[in-house]
KELO-528011 format. One record per atom (N, C-alpha, C): residue in three letters; x, y, z. Coordinates in steps of 0.001 Angstrom, whole numbers, plus 500000, padded with zeros to 6 digits. Example, Ala and Ser with C-alpha at 12.3 -4.5 7.8 and 13.67 -1.06 7.14 Angstrom:
BEGIN
ALA513190494310507800ALA512300495500507800ALA513200496700507800SER512850497750507080SER513670498940507140SER512900500030507870
//
This chain:
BEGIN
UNK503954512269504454UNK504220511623505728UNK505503510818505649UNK506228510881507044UNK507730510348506934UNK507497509083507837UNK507536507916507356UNK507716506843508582UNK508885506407508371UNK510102506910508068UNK511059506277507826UNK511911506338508972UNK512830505245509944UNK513322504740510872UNK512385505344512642UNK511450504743512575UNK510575505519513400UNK510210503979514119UNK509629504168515218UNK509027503262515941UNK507780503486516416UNK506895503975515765UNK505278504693516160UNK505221505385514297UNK503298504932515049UNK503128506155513507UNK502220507476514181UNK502827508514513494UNK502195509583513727UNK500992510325512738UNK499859510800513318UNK498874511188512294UNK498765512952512019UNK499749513051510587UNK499413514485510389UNK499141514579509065UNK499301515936508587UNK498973516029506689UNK499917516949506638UNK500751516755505778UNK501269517343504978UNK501424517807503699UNK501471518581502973UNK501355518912501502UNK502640519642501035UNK503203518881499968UNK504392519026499003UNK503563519315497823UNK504717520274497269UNK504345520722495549UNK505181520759495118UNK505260520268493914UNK506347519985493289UNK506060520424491458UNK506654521080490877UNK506577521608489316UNK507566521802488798UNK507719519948488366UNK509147519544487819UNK509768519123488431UNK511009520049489534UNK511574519416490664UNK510766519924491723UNK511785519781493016UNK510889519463494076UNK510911521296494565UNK510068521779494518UNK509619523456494617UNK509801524011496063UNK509029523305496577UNK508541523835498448UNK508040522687498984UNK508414522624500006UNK507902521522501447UNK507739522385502595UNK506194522227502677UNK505749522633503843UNK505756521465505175UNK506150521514506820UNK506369520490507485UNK504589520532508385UNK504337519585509186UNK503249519600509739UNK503769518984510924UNK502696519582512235UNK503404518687513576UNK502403517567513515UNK502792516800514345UNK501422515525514688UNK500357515937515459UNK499244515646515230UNK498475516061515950UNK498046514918517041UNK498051513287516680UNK498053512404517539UNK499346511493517303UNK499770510488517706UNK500259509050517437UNK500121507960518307UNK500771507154517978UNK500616505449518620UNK501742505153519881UNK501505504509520279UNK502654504230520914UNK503452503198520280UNK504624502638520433UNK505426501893519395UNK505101500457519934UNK504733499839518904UNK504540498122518457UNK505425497604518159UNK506779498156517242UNK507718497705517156UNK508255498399515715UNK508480497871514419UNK508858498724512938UNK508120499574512093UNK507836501010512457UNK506661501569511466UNK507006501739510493UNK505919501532509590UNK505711501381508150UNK504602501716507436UNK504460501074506702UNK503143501345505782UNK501760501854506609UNK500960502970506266UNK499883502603507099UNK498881502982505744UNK497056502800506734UNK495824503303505914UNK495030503567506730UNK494149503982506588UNK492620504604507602UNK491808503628506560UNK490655502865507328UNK489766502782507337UNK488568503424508098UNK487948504052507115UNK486655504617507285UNK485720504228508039UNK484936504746508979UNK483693504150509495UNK482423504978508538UNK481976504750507957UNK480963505760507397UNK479637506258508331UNK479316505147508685UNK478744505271509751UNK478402505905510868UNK479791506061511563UNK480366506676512649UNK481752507083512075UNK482278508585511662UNK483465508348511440UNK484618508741512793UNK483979508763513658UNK485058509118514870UNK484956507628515593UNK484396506392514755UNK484914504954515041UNK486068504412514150UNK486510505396513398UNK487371504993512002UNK488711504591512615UNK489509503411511627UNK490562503072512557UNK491713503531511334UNK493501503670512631UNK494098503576511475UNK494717502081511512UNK495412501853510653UNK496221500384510290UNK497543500771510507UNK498572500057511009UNK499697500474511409UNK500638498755510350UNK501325498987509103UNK502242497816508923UNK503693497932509765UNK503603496548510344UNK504937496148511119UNK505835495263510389UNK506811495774509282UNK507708494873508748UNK508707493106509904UNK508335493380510762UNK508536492348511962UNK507408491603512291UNK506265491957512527UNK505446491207513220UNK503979491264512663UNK503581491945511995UNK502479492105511334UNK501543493466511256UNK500299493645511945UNK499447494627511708UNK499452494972512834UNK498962496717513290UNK498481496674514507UNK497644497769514301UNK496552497791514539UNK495335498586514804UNK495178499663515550UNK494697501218515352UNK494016502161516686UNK493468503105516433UNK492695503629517436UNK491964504912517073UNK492138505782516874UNK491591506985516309UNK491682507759516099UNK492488508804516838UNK492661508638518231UNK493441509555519646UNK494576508281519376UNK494875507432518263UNK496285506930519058UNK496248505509519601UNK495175505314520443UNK495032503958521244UNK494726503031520829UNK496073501784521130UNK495784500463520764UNK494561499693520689UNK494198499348519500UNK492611498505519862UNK493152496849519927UNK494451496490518549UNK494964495046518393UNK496138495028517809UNK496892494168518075UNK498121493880517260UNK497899492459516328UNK497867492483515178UNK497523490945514132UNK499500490698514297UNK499317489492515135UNK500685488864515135UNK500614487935513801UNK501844488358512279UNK501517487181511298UNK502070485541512360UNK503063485860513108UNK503582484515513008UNK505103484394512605UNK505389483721511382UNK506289483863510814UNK506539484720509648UNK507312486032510084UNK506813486953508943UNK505783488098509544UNK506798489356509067UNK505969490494509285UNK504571491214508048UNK504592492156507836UNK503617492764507168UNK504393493548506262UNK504078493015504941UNK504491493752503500UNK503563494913503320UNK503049496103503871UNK502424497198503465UNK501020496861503706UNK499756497793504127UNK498778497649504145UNK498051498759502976UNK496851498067502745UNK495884499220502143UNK494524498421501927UNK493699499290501832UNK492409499210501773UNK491431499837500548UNK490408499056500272UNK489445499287499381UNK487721499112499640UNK486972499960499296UNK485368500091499792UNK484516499419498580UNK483661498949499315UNK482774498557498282UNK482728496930497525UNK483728495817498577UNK484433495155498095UNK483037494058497775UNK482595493209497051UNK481233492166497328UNK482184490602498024UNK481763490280499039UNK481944489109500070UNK481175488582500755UNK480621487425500486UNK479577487008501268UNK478092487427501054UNK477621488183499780UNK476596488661499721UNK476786490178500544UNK477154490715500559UNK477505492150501187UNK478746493371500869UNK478704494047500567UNK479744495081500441UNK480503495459501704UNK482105495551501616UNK482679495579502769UNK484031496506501958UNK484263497073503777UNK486197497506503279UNK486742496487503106UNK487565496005502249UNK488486495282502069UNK490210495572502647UNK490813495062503260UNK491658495101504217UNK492642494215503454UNK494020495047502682UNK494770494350502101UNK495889494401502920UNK497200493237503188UNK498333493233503454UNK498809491846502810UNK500667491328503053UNK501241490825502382UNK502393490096504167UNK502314489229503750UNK503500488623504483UNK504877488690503534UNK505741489145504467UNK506729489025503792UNK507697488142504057UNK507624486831504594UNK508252485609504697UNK507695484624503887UNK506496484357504160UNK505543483519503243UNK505234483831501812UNK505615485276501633UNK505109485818500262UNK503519485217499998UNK503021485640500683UNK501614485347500310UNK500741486930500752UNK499556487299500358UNK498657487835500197UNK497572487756501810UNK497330488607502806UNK496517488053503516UNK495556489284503545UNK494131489032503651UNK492897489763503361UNK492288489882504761UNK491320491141505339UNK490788491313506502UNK489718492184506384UNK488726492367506930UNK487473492994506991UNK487483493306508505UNK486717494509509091UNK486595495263510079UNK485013495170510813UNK485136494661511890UNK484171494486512082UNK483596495916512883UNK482653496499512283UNK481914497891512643UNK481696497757514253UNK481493496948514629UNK481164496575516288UNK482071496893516992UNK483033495853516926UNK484071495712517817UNK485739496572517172UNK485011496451516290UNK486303497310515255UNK487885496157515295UNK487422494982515357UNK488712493810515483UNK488525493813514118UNK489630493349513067UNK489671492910512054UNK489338491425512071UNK489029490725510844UNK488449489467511039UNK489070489199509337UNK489938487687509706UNK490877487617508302UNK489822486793507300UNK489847486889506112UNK488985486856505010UNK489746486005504265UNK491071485979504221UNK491740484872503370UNK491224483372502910UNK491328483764501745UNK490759482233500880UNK492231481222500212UNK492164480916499894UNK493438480087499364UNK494672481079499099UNK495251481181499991UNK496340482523500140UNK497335482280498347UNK497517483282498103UNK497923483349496518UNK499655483364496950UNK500232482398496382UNK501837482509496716UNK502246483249495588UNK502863484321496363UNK503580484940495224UNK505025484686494417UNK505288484788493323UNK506503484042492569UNK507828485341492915UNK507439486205494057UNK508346487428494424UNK508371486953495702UNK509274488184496487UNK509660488300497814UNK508979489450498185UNK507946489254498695UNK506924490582498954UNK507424491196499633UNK507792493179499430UNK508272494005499824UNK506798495459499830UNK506439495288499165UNK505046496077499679UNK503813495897498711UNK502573496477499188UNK501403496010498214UNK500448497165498289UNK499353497017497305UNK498491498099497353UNK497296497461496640UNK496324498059496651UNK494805497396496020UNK494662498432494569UNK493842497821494127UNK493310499301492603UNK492188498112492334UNK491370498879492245UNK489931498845491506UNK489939499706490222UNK489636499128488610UNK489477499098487774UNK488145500262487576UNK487918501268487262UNK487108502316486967UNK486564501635485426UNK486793500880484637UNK486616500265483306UNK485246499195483963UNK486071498038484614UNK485390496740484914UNK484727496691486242UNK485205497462487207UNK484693497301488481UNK485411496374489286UNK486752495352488197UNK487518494319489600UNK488186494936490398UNK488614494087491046UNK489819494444492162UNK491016493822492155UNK492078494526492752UNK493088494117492325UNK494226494120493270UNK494875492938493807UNK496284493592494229UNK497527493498493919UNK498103494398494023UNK499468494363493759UNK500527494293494661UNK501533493408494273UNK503166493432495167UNK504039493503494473UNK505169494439494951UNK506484494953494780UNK507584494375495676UNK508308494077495151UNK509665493246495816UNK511080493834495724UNK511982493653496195UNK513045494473496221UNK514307493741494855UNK513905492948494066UNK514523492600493108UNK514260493038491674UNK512747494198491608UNK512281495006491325UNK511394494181490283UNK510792493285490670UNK509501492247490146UNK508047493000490454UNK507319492971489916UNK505427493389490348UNK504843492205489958UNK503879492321490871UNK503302490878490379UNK501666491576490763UNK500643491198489751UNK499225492490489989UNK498206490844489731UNK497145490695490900UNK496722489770490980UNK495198489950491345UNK494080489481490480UNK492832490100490586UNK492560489170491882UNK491280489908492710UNK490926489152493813UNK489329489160493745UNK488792488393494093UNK487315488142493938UNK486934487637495258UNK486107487031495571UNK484785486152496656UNK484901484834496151UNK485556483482496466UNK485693482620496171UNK484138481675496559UNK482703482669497018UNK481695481763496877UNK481671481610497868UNK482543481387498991UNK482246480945500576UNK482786481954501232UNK482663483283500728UNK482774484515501730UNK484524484882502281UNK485199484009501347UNK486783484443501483UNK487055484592500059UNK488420485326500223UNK488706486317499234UNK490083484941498404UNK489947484963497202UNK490841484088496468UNK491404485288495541UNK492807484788494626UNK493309485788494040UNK494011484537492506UNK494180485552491099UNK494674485128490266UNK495536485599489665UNK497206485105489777UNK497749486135488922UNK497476486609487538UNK497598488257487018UNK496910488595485996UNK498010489609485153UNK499410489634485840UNK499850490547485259UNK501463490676485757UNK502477490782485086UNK503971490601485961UNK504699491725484896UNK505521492386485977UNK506714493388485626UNK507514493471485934UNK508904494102485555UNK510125493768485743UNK510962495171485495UNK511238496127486963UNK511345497460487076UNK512605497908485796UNK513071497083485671UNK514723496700485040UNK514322496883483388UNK513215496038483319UNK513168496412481609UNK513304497630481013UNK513897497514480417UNK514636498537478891UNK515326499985479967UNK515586499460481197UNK516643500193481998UNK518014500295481532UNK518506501535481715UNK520344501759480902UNK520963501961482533UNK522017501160482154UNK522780501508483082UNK522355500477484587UNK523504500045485635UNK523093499319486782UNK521957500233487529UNK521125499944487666UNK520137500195488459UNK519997499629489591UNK520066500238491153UNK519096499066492120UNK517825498574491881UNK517360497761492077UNK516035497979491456UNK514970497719492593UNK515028497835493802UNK514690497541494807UNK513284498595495029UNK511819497888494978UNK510371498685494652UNK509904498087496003UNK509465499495496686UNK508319499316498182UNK507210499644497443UNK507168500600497921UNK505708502008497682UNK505375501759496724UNK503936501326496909UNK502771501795495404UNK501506502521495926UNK500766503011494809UNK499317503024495053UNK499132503254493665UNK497389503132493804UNK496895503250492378UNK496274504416492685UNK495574504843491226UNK494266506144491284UNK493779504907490681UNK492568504738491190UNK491181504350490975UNK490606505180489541UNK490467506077489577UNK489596506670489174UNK490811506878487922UNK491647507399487712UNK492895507757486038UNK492995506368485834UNK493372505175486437UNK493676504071486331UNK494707504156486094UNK495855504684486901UNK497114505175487087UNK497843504029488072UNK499034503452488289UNK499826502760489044UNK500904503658489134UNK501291503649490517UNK502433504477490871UNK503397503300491658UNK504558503701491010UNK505737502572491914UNK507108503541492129UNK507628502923493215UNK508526503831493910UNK509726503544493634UNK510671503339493039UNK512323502676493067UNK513161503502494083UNK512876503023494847UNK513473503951496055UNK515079504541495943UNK515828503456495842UNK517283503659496270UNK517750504495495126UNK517094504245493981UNK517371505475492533UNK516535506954492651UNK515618507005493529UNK514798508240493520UNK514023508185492510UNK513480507161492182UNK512575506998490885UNK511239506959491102UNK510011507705490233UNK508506507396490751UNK508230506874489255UNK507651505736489057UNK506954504812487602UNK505516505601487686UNK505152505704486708UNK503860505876486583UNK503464505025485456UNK502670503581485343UNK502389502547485184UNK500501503020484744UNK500125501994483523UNK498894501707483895UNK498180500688484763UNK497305500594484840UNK496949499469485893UNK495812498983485901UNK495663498903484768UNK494797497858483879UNK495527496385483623UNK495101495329483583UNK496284494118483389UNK497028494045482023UNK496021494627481178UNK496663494254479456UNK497023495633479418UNK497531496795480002UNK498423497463480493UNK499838496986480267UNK500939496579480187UNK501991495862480100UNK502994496536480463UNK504334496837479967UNK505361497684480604UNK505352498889480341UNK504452499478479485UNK504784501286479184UNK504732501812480306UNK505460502886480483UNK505691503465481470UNK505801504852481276UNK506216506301482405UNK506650507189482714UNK507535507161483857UNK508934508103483961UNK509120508532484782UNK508832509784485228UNK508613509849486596UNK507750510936487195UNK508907511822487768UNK509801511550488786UNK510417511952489223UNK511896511315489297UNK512863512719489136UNK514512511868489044UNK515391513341489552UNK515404512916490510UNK516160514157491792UNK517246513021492057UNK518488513360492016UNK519688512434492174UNK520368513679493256UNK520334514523492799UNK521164515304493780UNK520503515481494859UNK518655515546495122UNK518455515410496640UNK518146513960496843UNK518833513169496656UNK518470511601497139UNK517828511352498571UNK518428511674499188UNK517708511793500851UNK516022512457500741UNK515904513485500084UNK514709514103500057UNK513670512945499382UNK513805512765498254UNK513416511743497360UNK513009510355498167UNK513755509891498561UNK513657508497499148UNK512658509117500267UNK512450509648500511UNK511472509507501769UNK510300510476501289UNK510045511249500226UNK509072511411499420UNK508495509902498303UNK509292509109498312UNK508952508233497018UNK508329507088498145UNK508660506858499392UNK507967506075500208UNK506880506566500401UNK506563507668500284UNK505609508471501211UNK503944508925500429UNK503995508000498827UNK503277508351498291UNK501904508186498733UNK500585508984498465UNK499677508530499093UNK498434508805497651UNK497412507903497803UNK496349508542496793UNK495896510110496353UNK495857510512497575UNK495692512087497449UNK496310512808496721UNK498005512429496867UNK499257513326496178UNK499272512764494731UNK498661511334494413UNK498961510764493474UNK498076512098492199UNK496945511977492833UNK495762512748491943UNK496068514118492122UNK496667514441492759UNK496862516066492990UNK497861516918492327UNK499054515868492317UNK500464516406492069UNK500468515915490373UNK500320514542490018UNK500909514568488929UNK499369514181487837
//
């Protein structure tokens, strides 16, 4: 999926294969979208299990924050942050809050550099913010992603900044049904890098299940493949290094999603 200089998000699937370099790209039309809120960006589906034709998607607005809709497209809410738009959204199932298991609803301000948490209410399908002592981050939050630990069962989020810092911060139930966070883990895209690098990191996600971290260095065409465990530390892989299609790259390396993570590499 391409959200790059777009003003709406559109909902299709696409599938790239890639063996080695980049092989074949197949294109897909949209089958629905949004109408425009204002900067598209990051998005996620949350699931209804329940009902899944109540399932919403999440729309990140690098300007103004979150905005919510259904499945056909239609606005349900816009989460105005305030000061400060929305550093990337993502989501995780199964989260314990309040005595109950819930989706967990991750995003990031990116003025405040702080962490803000949301849960979905099955009813009304409004999000409802969960934030416990918002975790300041020692970065300039540029995007984030959740990973749950297949080892321990925690949770986890992570932010990427454009000075090419990570900062991976466990999150728990602070006891009164909001979500608190501890930093647990810091990286620095630059280490044992040759040569000027930009080092400027959006896009992540984890695999859950490999306990894999994926990070994007966009402006180099770079994909990290990271563990993402905390005592994990800087070892790394590079995944991908296409210099001659840079254009292709940069909008594949934004575009990573869990699916491709487990599929492709």
């Amino acid at each position: 999926m391409n959200f790059l200089n777009t003003s709406f998000w559109c909902f299709v699937c696409v599938k790239t294969l890639f063996s080695g370099t980049l092989a074949s790209a197949q294109t897909a039309q949209a089958k629905a979208g949004t109408w425009p809120i204002g900067k598209a960006d990051g998005v996620a589906i949350v699931v209804n299990a329940a009902d899944p034709s109540r399932s919403i998607v999440l729309g990140s607005d690098p300007q103004k924050g979150l905005g919510s809709f259904d499945l056909d497209g239609n606005l349900i809410e816009v989460i105005n942050f305030g000061h400060g738009g929305s550093a990337g959204v993502d989501v995780r199932y199964q989260f314990s809050l309040g005595g109950k298991k819930t989706a967990l609803i991750l995003s990031g301000n990116n003025s405040a550099n702080t962490f803000r948490f949301f849960q979905m209410d099955e009813v009304t399908r409004l999000l409802e913010e969960v934030t416990g002592e918002r975790a300041a981050m020692n970065i300039n939050a540029y995007g984030c992603c959740l990973y749950q630990s297949p080892n321990t069962g925690k949770f986890y989020a992570v932010a990427t900044s454009r000075e090419g810092r990570i900062e991976q911060w466990e999150i728990f139930d602070n006891g009164n049904g909001k979500v608190d966070a501890k930093l647990v883990r810091e990286i620095n895209i630059l280490d044992g890098a040759k040569g000027k690098l930009d080092p400027k990191i959006e896009g992540c996600v984890a695999d859950d299940e490999l306990g894999h971290l994926y990070i994007s260095q966009e402006s180099e065409c770079l994909i990290w493949r990271y563990g993402a465990e905390p005592e994990d530390g800087n070892a790394r892989q590079s995944l991908i290094t296409l210099v001659s299609t840079k254009a292709i790259m940069l909008k594949v390396s934004l575009s990573i999603t869990r699916a491709e993570a487990k599929g492709i590499f």
